[in-house]
C-alpha positions as a Markdown table, in Angstrom:
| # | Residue | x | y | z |
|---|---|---|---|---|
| 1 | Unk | 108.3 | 206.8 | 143.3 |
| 2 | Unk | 109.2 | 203.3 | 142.3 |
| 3 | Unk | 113.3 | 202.9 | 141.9 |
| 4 | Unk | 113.9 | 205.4 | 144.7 |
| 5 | Unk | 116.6 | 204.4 | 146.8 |
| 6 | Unk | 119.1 | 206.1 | 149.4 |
| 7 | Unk | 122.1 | 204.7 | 151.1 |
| 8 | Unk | 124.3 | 205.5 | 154.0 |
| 9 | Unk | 128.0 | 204.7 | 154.6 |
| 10 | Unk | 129.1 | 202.0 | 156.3 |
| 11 | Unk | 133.0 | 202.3 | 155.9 |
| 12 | Unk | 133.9 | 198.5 | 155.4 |
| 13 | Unk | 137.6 | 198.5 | 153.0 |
| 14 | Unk | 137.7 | 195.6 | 150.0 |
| 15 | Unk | 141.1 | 195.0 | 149.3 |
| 16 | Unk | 143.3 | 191.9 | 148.1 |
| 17 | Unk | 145.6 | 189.5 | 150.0 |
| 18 | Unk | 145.5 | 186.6 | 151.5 |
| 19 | Unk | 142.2 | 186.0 | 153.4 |
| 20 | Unk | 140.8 | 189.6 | 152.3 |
| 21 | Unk | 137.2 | 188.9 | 151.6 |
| 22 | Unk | 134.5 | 190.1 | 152.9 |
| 23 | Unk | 130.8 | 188.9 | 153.8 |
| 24 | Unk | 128.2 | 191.6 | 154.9 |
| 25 | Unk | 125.8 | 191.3 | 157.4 |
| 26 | Unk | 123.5 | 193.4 | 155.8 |
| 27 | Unk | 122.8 | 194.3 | 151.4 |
| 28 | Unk | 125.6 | 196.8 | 150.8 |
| 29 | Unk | 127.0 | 198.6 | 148.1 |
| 30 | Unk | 130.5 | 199.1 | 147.4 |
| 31 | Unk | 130.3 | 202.9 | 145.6 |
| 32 | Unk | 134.1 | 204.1 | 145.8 |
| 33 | Unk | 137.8 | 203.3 | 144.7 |
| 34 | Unk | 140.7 | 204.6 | 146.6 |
| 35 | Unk | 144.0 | 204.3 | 145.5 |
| 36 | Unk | 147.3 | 205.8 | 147.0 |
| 37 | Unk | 149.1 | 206.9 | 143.2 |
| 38 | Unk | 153.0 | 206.3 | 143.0 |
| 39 | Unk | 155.0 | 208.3 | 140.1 |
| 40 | Unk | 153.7 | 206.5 | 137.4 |
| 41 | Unk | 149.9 | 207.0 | 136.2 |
| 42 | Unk | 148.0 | 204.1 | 134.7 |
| 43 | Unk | 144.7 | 202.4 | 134.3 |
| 44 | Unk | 143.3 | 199.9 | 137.0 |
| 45 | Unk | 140.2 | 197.3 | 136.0 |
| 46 | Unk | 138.8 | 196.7 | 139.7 |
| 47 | Unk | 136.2 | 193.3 | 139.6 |
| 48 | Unk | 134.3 | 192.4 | 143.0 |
| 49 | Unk | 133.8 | 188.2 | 142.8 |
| 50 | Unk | 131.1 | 186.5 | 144.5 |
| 51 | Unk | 133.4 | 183.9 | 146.0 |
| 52 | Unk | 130.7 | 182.3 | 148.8 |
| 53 | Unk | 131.1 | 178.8 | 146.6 |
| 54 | Unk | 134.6 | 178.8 | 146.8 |
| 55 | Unk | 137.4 | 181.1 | 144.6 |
| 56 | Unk | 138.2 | 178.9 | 141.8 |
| 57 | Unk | 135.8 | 179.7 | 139.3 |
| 58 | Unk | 133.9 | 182.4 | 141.3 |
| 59 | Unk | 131.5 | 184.8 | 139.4 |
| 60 | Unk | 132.5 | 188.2 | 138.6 |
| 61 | Unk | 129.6 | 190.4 | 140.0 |
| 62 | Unk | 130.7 | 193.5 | 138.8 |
| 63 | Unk | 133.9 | 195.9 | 137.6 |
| 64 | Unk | 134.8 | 199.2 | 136.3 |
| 65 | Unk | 138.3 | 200.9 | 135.2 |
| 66 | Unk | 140.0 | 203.9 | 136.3 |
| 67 | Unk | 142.7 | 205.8 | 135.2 |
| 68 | Unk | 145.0 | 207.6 | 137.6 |
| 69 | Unk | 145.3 | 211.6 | 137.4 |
| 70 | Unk | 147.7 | 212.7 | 139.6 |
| 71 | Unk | 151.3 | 211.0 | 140.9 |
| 72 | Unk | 151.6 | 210.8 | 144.6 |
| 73 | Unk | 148.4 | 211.4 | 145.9 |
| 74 | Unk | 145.4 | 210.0 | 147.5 |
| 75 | Unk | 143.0 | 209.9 | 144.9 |
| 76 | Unk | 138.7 | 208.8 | 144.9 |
| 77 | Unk | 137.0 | 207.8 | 142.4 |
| 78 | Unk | 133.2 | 207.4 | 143.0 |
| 79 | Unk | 131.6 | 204.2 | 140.9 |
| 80 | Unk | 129.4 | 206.0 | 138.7 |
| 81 | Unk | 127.0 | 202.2 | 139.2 |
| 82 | Unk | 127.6 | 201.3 | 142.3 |
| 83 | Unk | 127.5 | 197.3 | 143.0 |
| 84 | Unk | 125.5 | 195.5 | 144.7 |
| 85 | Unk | 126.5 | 193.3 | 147.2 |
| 86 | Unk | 123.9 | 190.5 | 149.0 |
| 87 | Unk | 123.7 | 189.8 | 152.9 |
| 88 | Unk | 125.5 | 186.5 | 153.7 |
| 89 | Unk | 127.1 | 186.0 | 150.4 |
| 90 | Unk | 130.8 | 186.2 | 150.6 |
| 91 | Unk | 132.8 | 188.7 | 148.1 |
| 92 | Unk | 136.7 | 189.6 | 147.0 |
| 93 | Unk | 138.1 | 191.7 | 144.8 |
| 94 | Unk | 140.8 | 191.9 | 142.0 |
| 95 | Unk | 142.5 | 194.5 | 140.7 |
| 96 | Unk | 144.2 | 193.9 | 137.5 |
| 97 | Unk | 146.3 | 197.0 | 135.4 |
| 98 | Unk | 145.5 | 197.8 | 132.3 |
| 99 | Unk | 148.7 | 199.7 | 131.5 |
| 100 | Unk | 151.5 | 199.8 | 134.1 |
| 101 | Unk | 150.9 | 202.1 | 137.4 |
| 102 | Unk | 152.5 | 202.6 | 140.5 |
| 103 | Unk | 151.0 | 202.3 | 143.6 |
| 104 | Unk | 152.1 | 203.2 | 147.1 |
| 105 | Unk | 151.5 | 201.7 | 150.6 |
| 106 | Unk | 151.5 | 203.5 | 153.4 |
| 107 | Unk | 152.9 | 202.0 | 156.9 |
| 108 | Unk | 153.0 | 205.2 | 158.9 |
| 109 | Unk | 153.3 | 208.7 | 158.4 |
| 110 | Unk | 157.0 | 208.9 | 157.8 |
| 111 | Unk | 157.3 | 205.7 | 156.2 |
| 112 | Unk | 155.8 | 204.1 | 152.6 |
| 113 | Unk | 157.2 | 202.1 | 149.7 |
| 114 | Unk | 156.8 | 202.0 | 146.3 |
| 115 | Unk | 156.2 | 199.2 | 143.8 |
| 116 | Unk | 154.5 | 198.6 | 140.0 |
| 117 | Unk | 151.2 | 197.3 | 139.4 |
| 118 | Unk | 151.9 | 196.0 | 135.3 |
| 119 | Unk | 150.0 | 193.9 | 133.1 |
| 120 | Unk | 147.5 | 194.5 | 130.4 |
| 121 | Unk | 145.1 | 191.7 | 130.8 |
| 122 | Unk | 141.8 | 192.2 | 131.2 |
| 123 | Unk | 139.7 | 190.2 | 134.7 |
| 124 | Unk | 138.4 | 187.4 | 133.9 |
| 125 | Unk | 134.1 | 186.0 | 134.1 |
| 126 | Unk | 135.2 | 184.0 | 136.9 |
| 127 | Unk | 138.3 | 184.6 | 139.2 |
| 128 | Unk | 141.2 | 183.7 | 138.1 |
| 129 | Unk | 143.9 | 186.4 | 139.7 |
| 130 | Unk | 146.4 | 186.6 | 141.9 |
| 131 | Unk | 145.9 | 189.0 | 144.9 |
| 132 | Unk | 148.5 | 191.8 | 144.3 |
| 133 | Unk | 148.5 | 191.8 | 147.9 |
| 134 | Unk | 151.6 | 193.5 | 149.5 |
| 135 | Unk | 150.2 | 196.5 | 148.0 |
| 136 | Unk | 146.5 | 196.1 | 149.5 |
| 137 | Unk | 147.0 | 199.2 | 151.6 |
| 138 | Unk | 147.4 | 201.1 | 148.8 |
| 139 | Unk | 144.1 | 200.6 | 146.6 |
| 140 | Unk | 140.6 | 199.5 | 148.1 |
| 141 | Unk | 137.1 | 199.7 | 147.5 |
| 142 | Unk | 134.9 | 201.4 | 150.2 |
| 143 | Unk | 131.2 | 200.0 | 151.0 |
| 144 | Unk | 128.1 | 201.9 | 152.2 |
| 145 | Unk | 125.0 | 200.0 | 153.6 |
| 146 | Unk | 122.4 | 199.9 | 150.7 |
| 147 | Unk | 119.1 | 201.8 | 151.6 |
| 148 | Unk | 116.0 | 201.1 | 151.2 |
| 149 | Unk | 114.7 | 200.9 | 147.3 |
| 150 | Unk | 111.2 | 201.4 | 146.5 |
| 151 | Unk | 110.3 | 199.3 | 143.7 |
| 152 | Unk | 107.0 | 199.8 | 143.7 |
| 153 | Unk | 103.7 | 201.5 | 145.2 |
| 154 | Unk | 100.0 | 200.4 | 145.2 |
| 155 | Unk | 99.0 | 203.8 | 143.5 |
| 156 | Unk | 101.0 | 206.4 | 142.3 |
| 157 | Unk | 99.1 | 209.0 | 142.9 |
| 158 | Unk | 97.3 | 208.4 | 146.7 |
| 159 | Unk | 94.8 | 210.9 | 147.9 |
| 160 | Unk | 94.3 | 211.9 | 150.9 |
| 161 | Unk | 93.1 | 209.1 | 153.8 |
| 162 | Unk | 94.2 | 206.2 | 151.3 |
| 163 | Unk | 96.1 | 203.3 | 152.0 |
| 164 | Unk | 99.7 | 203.3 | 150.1 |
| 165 | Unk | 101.1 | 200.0 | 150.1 |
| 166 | Unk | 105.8 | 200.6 | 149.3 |
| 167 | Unk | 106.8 | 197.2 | 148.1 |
| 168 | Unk | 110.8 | 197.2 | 148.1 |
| 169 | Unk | 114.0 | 195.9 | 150.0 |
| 170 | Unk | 116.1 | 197.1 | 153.1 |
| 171 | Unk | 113.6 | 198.6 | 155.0 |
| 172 | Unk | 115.1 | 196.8 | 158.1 |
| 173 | Unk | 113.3 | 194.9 | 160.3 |
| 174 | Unk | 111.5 | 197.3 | 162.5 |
| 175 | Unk | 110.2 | 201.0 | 161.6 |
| 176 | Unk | 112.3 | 202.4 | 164.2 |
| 177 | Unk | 111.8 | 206.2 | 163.0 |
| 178 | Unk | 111.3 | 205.7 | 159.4 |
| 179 | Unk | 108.9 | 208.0 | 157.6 |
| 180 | Unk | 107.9 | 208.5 | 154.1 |
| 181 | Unk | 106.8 | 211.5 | 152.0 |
| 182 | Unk | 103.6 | 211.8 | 149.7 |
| 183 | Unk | 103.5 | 215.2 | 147.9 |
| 184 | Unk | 105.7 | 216.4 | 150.5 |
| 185 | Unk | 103.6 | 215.6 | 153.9 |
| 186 | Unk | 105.4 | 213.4 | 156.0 |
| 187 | Unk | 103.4 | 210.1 | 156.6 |
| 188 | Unk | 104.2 | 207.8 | 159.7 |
| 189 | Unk | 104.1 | 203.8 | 158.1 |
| 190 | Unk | 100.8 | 202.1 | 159.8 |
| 191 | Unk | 102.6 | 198.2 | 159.5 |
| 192 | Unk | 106.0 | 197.3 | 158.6 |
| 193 | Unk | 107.3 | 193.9 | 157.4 |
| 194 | Unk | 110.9 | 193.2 | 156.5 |
C-alpha cells in the first residue's frame, strides 16, 4: 500500500512569456507537454524552475526532452515522471531546442503563424533563458492536482476490527467522501487530519 497515489486534472497551462508563472494553490503535478508542430520536426528540452526567490538563479526542479513526430499537428506527449510542484511556491518554465523545430501559434481558427524554435544548448541548473514567448501559445505544459500518496500504513496486513493508521500527503483538509480499500472492502476513515 505505501507509494500509492492517484491524481485528478486540474487543467492549469505553463507556458513562457513575460509574467507567465505560475503558483498553485494546492501540490500539483505538471504530467503533459503540448506543442502545436510547424513543418519542421525537432527535439524540445522543457525545464519547470522554482522561481518563488526570484528568476535569476532559480532552481531547476525538473525537465525532460521530446522529439516531435508529426509536422502540423497538435501533438501530446505524457511525462513519463511527472513533476512535482509544491503549494505556494511559485514555478516557470523554459523551453529550449535541442535541434531546430518549428512551432505554430494559433490566434483563431482561420488564422496562425509560423516561426523556428533553434538552438542546441542544453537548460541550464538554474534559470538562465530567455522566454521564447511570442510562441507561448504554441507549446505548454498542462498540470493535474496531485492526489493523495500513501506513504505509509501502521500494518500492512490489518485484520478485521483493527485500527489502520495511512500516513501520506494531499488528503485535503476534510474527509468529505473519501474512502479507502482493505482487501477490497470499502472502509469509511474514523479521523482525518490534513
Amino acid at each position: 500500500m505505501a507509494g500509492y497515489s492517484q491524481a485528478t486534472t486540474s487543467a492549469h497551462r505553463l507556458c513562457t512569456g513575460s509574467g507567465a508563472t505560475f503558483t498553485p494553490s494546492v501540490a500539483e503535478e505538471a504530467y503533459q507537454l503540448n506543442i502545436r508542430t510547424g513543418i519542421t520536426l525537432g527535439t524540445v528540452e522543457v525545464g519547470i524552475y522554482n522561481v518563488t526567490s526570484g528568476i535569476p538563479g532559480a532552481p531547476l526542479v525538473g525537465s525532460f526532452q521530446y522529439t516531435t513526430t508529426t509536422a502540423s499537428s497538435l501533438e501530446t506527449y505524457t511525462i513519463p515522471s511527472p513533476i512535482a510542484l509544491t503549494a505556494g511556491q511559485t514555478y516557470a518554465v523554459a523551453f529550449r531546442a535541442v535541434t531546430t523545430l518549428s512551432l505554430q501559434r494559433v490566434y483563431s481558427a482561420t488564422h496562425s503563424r509560423n516561426g523556428t524554435l533553434t538552438g542546441a544548448s542544453a537548460l541550464g541548473a538554474t534559470w538562465s533563458d530567455s522566454a521564447i514567448g511570442e510562441y507561448k501559445n504554441g507549446i505548454w505544459l498542462e498540470t493535474r492536482t496531485a492526489g493523495p500518496t500513501i506513504n505509509n500504513t501502521s500494518d500492512d496486513t490489518p485484520t478485521s476490527g483493527t485500527t489502520l493508521t495511512l500516513n501520506g500527503t494531499s488528503f485535503g483538509t476534510q474527509t468529505g467522501s473519501a474512502q479507502v480499500t482493505v482487501g477490497g472492502v470499502v472502509v469509511t476513515p474514523s479521523s482525518w487530519l490534513s
